[in-house]
Each structure stands twice: as structure tokens, then as C-alpha cells.
mmCIF file of the N, C-alpha and C atoms, coordinates in Angstrom:
data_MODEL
# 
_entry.id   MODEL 
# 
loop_
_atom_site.group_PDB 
_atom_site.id 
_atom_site.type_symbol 
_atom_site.label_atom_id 
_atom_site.label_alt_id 
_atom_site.label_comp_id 
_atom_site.label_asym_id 
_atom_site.label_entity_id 
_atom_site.label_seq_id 
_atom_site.pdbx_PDB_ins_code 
_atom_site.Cartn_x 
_atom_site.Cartn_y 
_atom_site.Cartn_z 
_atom_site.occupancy 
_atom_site.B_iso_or_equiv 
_atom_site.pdbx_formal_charge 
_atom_site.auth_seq_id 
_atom_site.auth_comp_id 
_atom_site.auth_asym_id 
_atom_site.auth_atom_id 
_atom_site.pdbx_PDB_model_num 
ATOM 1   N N  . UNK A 1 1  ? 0.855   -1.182 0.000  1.00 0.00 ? 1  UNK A N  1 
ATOM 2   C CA . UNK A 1 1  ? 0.000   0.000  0.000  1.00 0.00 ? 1  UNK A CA 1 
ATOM 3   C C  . UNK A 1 1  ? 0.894   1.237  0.000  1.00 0.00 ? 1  UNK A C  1 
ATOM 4   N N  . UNK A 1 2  ? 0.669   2.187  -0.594 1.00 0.00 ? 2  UNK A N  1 
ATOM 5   C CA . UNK A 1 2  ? 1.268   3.717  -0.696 1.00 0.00 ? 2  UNK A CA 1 
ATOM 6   C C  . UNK A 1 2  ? 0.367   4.530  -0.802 1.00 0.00 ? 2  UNK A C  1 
ATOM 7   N N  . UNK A 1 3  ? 0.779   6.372  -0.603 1.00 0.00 ? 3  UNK A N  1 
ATOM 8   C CA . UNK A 1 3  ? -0.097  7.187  0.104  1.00 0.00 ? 3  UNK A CA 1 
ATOM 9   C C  . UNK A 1 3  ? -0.986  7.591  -1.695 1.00 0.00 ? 3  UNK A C  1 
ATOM 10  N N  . UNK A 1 4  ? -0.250  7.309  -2.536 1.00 0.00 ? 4  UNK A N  1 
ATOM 11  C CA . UNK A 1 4  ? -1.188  7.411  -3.687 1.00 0.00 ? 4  UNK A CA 1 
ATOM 12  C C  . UNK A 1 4  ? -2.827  6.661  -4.418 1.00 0.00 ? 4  UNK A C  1 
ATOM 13  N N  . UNK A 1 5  ? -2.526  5.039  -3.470 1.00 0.00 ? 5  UNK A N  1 
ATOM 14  C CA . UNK A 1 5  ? -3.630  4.321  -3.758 1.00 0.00 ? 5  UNK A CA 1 
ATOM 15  C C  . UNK A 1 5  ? -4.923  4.790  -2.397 1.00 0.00 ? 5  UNK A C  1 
ATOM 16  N N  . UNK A 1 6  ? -3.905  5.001  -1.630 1.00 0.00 ? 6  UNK A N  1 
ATOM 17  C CA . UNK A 1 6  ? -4.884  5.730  -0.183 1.00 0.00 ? 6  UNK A CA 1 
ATOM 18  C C  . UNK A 1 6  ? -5.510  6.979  -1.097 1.00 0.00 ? 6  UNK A C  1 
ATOM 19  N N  . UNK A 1 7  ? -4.620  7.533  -1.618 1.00 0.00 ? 7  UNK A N  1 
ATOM 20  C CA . UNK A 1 7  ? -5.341  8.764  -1.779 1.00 0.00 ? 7  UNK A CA 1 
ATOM 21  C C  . UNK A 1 7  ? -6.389  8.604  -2.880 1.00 0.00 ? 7  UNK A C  1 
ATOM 22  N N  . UNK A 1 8  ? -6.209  8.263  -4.127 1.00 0.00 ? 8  UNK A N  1 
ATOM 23  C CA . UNK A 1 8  ? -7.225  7.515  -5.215 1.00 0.00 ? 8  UNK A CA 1 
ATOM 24  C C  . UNK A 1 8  ? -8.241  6.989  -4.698 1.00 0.00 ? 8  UNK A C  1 
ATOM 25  N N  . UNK A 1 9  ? -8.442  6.351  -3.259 1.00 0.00 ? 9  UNK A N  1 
ATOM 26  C CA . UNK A 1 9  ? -9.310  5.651  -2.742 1.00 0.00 ? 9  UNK A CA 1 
ATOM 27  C C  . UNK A 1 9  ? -10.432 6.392  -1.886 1.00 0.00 ? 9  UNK A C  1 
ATOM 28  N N  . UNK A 1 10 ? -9.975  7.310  -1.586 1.00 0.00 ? 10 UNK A N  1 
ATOM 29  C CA . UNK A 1 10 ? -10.829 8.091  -0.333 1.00 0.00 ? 10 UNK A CA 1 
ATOM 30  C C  . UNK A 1 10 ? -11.651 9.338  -1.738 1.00 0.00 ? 10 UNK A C  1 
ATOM 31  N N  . UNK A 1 11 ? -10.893 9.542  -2.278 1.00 0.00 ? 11 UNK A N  1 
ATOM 32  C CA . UNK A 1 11 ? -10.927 10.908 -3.859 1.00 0.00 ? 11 UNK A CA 1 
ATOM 33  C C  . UNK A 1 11 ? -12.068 9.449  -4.553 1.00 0.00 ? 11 UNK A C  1 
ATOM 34  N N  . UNK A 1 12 ? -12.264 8.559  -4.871 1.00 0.00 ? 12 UNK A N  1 
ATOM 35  C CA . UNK A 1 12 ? -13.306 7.557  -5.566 1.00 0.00 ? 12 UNK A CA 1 
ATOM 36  C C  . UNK A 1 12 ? -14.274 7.563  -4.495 1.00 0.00 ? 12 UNK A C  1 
ATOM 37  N N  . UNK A 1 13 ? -14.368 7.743  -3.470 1.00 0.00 ? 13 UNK A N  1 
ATOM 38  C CA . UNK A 1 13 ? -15.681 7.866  -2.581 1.00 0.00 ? 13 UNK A CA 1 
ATOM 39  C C  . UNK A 1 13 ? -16.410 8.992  -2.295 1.00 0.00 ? 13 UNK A C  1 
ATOM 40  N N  . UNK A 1 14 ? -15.048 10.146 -1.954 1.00 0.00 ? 14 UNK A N  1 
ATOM 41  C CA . UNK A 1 14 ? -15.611 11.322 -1.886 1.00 0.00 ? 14 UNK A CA 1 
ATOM 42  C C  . UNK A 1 14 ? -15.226 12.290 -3.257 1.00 0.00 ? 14 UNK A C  1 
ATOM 43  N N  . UNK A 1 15 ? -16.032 12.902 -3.567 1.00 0.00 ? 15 UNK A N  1 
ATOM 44  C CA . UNK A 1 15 ? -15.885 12.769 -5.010 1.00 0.00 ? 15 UNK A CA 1 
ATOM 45  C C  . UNK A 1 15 ? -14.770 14.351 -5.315 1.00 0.00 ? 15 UNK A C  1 
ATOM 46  N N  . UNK A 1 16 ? -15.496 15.165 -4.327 1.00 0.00 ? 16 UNK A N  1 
ATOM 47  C CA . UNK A 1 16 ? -15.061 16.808 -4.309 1.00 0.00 ? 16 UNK A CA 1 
ATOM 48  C C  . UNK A 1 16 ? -14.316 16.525 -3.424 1.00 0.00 ? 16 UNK A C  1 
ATOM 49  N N  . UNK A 1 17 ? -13.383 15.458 -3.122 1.00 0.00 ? 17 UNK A N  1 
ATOM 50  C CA . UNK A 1 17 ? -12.651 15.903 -1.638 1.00 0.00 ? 17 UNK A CA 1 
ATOM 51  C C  . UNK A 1 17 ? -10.857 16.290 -2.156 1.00 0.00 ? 17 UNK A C  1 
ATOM 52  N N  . UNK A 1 18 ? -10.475 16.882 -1.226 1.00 0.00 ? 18 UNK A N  1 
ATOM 53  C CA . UNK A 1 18 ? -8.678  17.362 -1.588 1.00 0.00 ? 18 UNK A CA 1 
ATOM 54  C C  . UNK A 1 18 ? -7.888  16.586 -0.575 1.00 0.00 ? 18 UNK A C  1 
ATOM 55  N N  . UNK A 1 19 ? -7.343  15.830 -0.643 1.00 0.00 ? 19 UNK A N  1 
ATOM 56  C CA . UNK A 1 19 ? -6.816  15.097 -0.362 1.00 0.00 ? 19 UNK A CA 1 
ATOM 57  C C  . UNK A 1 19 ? -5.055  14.772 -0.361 1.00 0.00 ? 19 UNK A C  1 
ATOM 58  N N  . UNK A 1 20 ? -4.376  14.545 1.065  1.00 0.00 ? 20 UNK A N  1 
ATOM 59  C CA . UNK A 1 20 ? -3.370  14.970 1.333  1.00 0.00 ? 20 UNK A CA 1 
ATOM 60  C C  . UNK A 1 20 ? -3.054  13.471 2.125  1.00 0.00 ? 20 UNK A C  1 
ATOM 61  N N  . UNK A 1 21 ? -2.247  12.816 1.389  1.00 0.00 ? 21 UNK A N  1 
ATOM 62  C CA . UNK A 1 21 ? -1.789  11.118 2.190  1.00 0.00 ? 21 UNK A CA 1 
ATOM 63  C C  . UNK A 1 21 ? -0.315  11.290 2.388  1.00 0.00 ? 21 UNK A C  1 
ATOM 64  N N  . UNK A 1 22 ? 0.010   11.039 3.356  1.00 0.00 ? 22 UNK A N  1 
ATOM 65  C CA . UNK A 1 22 ? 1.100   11.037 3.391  1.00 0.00 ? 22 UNK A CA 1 
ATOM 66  C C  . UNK A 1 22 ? 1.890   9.766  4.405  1.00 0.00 ? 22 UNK A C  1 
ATOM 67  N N  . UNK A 1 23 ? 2.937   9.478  3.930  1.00 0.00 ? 23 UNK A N  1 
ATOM 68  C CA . UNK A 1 23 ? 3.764   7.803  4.873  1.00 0.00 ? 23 UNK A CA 1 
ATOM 69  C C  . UNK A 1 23 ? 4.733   7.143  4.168  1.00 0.00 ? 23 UNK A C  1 
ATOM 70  N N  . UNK A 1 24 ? 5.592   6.669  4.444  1.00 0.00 ? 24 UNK A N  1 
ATOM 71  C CA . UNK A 1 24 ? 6.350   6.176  3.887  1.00 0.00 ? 24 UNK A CA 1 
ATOM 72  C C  . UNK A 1 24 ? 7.219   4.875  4.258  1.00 0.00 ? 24 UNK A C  1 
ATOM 73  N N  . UNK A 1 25 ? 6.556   4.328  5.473  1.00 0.00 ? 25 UNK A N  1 
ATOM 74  C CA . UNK A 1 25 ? 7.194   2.578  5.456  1.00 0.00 ? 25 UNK A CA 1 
ATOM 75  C C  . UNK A 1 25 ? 5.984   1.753  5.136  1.00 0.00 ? 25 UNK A C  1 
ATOM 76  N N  . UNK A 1 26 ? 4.837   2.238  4.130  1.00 0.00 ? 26 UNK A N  1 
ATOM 77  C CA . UNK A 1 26 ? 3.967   1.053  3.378  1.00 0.00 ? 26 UNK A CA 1 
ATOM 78  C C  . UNK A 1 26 ? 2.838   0.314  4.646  1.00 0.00 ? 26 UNK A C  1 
ATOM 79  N N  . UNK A 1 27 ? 2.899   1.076  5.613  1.00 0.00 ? 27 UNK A N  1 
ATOM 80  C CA . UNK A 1 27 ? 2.044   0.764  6.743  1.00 0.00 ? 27 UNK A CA 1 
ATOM 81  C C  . UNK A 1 27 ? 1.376   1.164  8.039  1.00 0.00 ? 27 UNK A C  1 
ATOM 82  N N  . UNK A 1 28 ? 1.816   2.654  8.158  1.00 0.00 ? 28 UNK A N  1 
ATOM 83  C CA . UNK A 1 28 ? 1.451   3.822  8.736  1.00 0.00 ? 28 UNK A CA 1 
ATOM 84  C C  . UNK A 1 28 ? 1.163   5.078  7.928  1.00 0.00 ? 28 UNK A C  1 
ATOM 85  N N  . UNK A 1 29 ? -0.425  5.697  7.779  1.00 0.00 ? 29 UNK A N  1 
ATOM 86  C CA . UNK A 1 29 ? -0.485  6.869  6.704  1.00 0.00 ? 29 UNK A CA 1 
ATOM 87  C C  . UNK A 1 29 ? -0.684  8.207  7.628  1.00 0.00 ? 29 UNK A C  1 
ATOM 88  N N  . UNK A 1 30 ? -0.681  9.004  7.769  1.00 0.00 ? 30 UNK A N  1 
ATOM 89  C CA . UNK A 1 30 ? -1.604  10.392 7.496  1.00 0.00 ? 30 UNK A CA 1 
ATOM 90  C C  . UNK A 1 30 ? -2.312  10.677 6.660  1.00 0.00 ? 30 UNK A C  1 
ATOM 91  N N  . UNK A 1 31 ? -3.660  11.336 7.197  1.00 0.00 ? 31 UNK A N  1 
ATOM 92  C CA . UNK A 1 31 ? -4.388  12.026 5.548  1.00 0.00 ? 31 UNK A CA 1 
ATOM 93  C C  . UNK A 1 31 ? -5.169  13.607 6.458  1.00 0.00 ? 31 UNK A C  1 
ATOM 94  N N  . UNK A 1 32 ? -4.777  14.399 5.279  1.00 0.00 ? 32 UNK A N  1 
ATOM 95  C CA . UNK A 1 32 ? -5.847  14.965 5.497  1.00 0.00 ? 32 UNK A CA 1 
ATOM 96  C C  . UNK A 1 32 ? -6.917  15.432 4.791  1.00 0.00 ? 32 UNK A C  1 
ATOM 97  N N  . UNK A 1 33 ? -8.138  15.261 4.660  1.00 0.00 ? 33 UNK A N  1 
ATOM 98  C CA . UNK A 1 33 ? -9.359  15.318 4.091  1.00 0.00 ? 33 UNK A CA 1 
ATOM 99  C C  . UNK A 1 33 ? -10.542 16.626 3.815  1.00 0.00 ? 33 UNK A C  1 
ATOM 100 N N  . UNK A 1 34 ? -10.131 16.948 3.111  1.00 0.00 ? 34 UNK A N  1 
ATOM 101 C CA . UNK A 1 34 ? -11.441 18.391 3.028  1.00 0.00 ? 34 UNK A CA 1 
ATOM 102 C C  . UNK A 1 34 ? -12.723 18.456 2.096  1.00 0.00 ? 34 UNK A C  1 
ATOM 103 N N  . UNK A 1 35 ? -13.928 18.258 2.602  1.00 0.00 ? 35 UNK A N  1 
ATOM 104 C CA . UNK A 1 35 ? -14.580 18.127 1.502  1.00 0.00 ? 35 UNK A CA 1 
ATOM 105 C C  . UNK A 1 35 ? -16.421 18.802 2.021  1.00 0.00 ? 35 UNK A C  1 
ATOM 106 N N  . UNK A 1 36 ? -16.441 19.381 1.073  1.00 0.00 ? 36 UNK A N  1 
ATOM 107 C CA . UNK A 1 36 ? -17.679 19.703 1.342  1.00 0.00 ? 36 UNK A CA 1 
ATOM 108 C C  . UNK A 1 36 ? -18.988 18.793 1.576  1.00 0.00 ? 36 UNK A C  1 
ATOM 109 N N  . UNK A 1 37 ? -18.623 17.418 1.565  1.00 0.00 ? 37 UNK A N  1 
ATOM 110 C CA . UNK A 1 37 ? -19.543 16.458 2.060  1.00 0.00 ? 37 UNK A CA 1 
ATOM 111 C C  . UNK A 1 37 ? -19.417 15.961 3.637  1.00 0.00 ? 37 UNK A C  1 
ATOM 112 N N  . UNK A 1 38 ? -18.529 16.686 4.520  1.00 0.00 ? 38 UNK A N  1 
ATOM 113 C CA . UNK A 1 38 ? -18.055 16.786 5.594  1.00 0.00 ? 38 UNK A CA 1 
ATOM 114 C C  . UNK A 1 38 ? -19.569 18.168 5.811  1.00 0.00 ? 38 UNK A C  1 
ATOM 115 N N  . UNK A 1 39 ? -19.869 18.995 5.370  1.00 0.00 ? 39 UNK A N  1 
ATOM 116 C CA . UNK A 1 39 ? -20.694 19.693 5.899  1.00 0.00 ? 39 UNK A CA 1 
ATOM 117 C C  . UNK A 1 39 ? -21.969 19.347 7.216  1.00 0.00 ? 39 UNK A C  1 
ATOM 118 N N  . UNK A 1 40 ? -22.292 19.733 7.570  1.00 0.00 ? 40 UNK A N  1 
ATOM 119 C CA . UNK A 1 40 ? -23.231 19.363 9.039  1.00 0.00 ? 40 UNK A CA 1 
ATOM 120 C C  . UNK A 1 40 ? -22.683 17.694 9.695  1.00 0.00 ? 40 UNK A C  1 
ATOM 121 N N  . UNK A 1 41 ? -21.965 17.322 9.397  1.00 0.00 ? 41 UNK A N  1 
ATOM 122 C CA . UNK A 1 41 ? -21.869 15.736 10.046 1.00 0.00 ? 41 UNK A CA 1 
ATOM 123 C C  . UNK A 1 41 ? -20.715 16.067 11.250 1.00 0.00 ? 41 UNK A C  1 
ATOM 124 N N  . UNK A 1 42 ? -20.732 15.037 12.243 1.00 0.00 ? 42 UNK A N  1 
ATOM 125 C CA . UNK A 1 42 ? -20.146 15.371 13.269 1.00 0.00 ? 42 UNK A CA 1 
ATOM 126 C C  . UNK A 1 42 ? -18.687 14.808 12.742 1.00 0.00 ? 42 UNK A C  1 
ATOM 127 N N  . UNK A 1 43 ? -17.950 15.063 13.589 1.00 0.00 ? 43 UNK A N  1 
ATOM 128 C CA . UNK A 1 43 ? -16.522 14.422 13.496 1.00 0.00 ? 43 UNK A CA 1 
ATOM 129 C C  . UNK A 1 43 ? -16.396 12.884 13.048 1.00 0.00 ? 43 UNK A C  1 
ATOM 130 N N  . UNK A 1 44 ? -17.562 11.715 13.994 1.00 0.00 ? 44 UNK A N  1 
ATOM 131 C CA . UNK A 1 44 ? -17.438 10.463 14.043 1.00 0.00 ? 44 UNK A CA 1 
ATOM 132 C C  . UNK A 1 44 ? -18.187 10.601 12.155 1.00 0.00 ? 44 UNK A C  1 
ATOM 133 N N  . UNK A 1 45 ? -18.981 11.197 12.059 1.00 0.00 ? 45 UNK A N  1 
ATOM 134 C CA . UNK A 1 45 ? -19.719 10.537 10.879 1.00 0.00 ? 45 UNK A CA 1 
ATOM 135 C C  . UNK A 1 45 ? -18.773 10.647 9.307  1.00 0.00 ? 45 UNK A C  1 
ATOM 136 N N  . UNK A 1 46 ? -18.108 11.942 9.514  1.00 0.00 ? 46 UNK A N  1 
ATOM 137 C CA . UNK A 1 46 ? -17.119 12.026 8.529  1.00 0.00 ? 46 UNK A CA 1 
ATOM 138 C C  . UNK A 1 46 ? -15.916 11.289 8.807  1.00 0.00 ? 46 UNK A C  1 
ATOM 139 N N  . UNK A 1 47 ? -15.829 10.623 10.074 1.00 0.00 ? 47 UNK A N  1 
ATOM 140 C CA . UNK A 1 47 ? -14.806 9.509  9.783  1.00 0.00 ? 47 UNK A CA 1 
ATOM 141 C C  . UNK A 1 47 ? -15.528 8.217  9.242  1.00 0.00 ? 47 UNK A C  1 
ATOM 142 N N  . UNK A 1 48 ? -16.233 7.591  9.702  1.00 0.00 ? 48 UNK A N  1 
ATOM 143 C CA . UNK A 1 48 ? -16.986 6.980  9.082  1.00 0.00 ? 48 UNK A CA 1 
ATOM 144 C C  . UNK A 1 48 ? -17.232 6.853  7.268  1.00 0.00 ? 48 UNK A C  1 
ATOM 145 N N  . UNK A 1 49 ? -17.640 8.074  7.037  1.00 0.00 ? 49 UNK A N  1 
ATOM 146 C CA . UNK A 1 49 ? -17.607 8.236  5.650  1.00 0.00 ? 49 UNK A CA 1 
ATOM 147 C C  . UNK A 1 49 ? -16.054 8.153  4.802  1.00 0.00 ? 49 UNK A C  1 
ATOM 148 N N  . UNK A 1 50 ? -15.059 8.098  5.478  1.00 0.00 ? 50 UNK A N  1 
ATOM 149 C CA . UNK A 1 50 ? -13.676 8.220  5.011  1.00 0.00 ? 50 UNK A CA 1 
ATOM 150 C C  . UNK A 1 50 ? -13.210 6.532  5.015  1.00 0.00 ? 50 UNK A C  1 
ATOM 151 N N  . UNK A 1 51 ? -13.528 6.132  5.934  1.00 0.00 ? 51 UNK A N  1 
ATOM 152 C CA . UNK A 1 51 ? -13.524 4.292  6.185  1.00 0.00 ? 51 UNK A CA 1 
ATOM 153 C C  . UNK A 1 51 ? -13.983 4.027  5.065  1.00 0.00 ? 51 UNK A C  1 
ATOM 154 N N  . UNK A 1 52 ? -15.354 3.689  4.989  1.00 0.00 ? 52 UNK A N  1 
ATOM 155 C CA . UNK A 1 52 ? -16.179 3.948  3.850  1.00 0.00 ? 52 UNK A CA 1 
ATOM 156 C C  . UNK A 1 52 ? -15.667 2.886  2.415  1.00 0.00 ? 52 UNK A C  1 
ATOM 157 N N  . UNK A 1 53 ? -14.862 4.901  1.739  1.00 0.00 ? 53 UNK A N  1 
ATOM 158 C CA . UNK A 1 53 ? -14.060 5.163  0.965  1.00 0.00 ? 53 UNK A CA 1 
ATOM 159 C C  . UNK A 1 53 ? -12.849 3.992  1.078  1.00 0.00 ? 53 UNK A C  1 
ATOM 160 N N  . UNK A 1 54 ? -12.281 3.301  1.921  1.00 0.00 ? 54 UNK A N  1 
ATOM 161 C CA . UNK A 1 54 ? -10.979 2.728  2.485  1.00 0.00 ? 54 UNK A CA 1 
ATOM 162 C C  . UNK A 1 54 ? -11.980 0.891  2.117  1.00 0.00 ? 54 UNK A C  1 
ATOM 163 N N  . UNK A 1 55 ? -12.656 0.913  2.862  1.00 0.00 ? 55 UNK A N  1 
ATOM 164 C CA . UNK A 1 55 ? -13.123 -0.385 2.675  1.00 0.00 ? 55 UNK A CA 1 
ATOM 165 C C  . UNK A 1 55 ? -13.156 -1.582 3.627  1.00 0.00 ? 55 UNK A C  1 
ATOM 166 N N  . UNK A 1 56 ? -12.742 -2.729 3.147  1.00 0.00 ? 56 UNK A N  1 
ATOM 167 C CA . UNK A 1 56 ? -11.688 -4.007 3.791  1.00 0.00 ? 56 UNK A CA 1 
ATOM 168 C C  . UNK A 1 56 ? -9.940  -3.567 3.754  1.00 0.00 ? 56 UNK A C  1 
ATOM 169 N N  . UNK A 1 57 ? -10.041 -2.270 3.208  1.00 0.00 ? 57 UNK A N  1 
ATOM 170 C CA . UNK A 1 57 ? -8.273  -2.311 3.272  1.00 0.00 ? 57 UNK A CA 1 
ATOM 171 C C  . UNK A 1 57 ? -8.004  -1.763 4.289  1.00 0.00 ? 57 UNK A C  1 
ATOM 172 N N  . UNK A 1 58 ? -8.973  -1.273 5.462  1.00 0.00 ? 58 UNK A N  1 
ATOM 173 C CA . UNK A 1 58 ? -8.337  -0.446 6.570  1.00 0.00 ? 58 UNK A CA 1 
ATOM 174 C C  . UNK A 1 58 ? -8.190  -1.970 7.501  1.00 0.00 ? 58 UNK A C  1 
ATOM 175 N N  . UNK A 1 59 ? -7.210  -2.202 8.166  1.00 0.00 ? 59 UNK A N  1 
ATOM 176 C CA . UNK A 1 59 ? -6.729  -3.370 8.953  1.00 0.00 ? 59 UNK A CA 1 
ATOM 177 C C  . UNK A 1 59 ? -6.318  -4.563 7.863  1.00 0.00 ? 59 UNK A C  1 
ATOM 178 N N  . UNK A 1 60 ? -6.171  -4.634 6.994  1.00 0.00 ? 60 UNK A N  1 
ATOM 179 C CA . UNK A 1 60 ? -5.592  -5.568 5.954  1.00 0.00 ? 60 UNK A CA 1 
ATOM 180 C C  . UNK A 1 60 ? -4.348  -4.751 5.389  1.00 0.00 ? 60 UNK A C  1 
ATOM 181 N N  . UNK A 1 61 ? -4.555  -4.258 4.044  1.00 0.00 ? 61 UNK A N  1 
ATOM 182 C CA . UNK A 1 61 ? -3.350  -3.477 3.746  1.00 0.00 ? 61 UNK A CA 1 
ATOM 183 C C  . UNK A 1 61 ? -3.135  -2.241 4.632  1.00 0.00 ? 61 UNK A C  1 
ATOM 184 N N  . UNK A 1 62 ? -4.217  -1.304 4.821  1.00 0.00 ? 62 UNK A N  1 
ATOM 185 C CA . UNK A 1 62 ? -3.668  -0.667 5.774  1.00 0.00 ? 62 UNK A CA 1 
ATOM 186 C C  . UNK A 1 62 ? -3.946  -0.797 7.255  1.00 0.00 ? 62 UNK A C  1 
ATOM 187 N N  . UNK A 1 63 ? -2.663  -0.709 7.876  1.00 0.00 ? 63 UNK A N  1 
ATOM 188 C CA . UNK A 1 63 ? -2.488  -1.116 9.114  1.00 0.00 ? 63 UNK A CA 1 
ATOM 189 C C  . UNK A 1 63 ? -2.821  -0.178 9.996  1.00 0.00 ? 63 UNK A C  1 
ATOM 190 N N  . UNK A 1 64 ? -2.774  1.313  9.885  1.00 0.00 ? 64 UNK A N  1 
ATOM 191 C CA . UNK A 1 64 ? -2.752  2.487  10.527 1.00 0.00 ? 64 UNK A CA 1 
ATOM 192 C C  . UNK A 1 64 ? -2.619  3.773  9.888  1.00 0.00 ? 64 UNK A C  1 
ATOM 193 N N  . UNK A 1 65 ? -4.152  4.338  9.808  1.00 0.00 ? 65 UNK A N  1 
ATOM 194 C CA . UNK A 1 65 ? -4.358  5.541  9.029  1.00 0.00 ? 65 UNK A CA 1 
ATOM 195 C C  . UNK A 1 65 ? -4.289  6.616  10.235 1.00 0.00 ? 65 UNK A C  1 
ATOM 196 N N  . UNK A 1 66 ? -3.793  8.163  10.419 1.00 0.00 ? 66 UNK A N  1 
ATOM 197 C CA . UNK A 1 66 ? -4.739  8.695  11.600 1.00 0.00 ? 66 UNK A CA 1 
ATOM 198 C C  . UNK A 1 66 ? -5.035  10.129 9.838  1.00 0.00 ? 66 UNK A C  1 
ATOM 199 N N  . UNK A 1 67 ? -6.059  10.583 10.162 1.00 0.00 ? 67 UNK A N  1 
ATOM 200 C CA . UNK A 1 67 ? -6.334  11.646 9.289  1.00 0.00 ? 67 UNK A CA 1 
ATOM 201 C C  . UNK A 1 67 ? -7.259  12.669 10.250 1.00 0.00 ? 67 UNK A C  1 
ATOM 202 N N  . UNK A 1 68 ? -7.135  13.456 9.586  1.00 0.00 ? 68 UNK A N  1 
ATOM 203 C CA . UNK A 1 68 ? -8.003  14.791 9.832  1.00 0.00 ? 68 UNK A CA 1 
ATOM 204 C C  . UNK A 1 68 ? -9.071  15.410 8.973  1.00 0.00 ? 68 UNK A C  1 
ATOM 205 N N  . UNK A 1 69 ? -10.463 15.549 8.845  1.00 0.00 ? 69 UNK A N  1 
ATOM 206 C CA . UNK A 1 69 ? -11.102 15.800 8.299  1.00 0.00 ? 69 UNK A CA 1 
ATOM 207 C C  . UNK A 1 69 ? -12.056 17.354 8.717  1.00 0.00 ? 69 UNK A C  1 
ATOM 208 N N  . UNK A 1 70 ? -12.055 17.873 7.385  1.00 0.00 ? 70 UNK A N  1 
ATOM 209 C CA . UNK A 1 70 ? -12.557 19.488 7.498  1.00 0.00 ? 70 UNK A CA 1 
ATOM 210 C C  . UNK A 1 70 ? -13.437 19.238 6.320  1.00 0.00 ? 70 UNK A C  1 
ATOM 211 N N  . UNK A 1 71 ? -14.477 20.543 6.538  1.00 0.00 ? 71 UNK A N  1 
ATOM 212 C CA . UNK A 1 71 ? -15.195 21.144 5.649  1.00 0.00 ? 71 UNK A CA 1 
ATOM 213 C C  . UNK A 1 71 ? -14.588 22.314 4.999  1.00 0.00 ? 71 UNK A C  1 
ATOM 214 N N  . UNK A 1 72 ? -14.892 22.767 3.595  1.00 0.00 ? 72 UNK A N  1 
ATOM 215 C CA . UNK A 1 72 ? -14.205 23.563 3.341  1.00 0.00 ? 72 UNK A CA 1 
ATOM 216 C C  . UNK A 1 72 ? -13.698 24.947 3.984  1.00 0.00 ? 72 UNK A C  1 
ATOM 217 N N  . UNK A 1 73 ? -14.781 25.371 4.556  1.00 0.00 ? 73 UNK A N  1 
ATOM 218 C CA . UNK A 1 73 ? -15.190 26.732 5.453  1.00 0.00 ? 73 UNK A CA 1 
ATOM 219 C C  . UNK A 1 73 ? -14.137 26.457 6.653  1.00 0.00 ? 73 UNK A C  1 
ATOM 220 N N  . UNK A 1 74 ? -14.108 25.373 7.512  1.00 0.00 ? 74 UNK A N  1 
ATOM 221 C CA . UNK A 1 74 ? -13.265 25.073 8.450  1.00 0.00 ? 74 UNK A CA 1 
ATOM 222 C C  . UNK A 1 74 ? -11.663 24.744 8.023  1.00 0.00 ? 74 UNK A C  1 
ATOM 223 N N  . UNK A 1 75 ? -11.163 24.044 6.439  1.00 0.00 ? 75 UNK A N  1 
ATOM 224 C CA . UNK A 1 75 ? -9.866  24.351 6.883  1.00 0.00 ? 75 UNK A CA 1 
ATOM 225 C C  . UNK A 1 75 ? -9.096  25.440 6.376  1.00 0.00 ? 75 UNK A C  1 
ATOM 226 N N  . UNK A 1 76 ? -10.854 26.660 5.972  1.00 0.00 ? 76 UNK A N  1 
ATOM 227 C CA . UNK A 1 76 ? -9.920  27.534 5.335  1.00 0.00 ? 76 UNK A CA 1 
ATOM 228 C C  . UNK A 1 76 ? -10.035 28.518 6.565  1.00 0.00 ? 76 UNK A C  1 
ATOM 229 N N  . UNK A 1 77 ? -10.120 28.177 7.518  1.00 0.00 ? 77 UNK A N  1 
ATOM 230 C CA . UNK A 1 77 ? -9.823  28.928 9.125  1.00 0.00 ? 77 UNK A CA 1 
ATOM 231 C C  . UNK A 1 77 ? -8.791  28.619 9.655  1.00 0.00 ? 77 UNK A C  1 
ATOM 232 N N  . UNK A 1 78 ? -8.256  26.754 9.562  1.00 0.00 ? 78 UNK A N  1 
ATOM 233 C CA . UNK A 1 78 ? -7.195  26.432 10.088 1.00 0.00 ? 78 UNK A CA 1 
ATOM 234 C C  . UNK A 1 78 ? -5.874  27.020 9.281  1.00 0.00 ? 78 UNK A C  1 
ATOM 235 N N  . UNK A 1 79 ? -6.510  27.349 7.688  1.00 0.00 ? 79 UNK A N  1 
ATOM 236 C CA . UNK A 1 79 ? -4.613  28.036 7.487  1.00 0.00 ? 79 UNK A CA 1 
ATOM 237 C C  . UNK A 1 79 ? -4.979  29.359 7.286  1.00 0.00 ? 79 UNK A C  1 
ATOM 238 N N  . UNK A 1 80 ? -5.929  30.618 8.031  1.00 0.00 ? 80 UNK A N  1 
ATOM 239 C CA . UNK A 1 80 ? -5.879  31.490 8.195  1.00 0.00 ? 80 UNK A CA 1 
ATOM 240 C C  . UNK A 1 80 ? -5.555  32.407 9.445  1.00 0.00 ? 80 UNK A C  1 
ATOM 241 N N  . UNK A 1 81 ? -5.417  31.142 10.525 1.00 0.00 ? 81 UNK A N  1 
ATOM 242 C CA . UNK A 1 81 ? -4.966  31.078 11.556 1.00 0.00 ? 81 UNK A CA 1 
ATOM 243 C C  . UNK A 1 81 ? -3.600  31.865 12.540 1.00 0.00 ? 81 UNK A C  1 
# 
């Protein structure tokens, strides 16, 4: 697994999302996730929806994702910060 098929994978579920994977020993990722389908859902539900996107590969190929997920409005606060 690499942060490009992570990323192709979560971007095929969520369709408008921007997407930022990052890792590099093939078994620990980062992501971070922005998408306007994150709008009104709580934290758990837009993780949920990011699993989703991931499948049977979260605990098979991937071993350990942690990501961060925003709406657009919210991470354009976190880099105005």
C-alpha cells in the first residue's frame, strides 16, 4: 500500500474531496481530508464516511491511518490562523 492508492481511494468515494496522504514505510499513513460532504456531520460521521471510501483495506493493507477531516469553510480557518 502507498499514500497514492490511499489517496485515489478516499478521492473515488468522496468525489469533491482534496486530499493529502502522506507515509512512507507502506504501513502507517496520514491524511488529510477536506470536503464539502463533511458539511453538518459530526466528526465520528465524517470519519466513518472516510472508512467507507478505504473499505476491507483499513486493517488488511492498511495497518494504521490517523487523518483529519474538514469542511471547506473550516480548513480555510485552520490556514488562516
Amino acid at each position: 500500500m502507498n499514500p497514492i492508492i490511499i489517496k485515489e481511494l478516499i478521492e473515488s468515494g468522496l468525489s469533491d474531496a482534496d486530499v493529502l496522504v502522506e507515509g512512507d514505510d507502506g504501513t502507517h499513513f496520514q491524511a488529510r481530508i477536506v470536503s464539502e460532504q463533511f458539511v453538518g456531520k459530526t466528526m465520528v460521521q465524517q470519519h466513518q464516511m472516510v472508512y467507507k471510501t478505504l473499505g476491507d483495506k483499513m486493517g488488511t493493507d492498511i495497518h494504521a491511518l490517523s487523518f483529519q477531516t474538514y469542511s471547506p469553510e473550516e480548513w480555510a480557518k485552520q490556514t488562516h490562523s
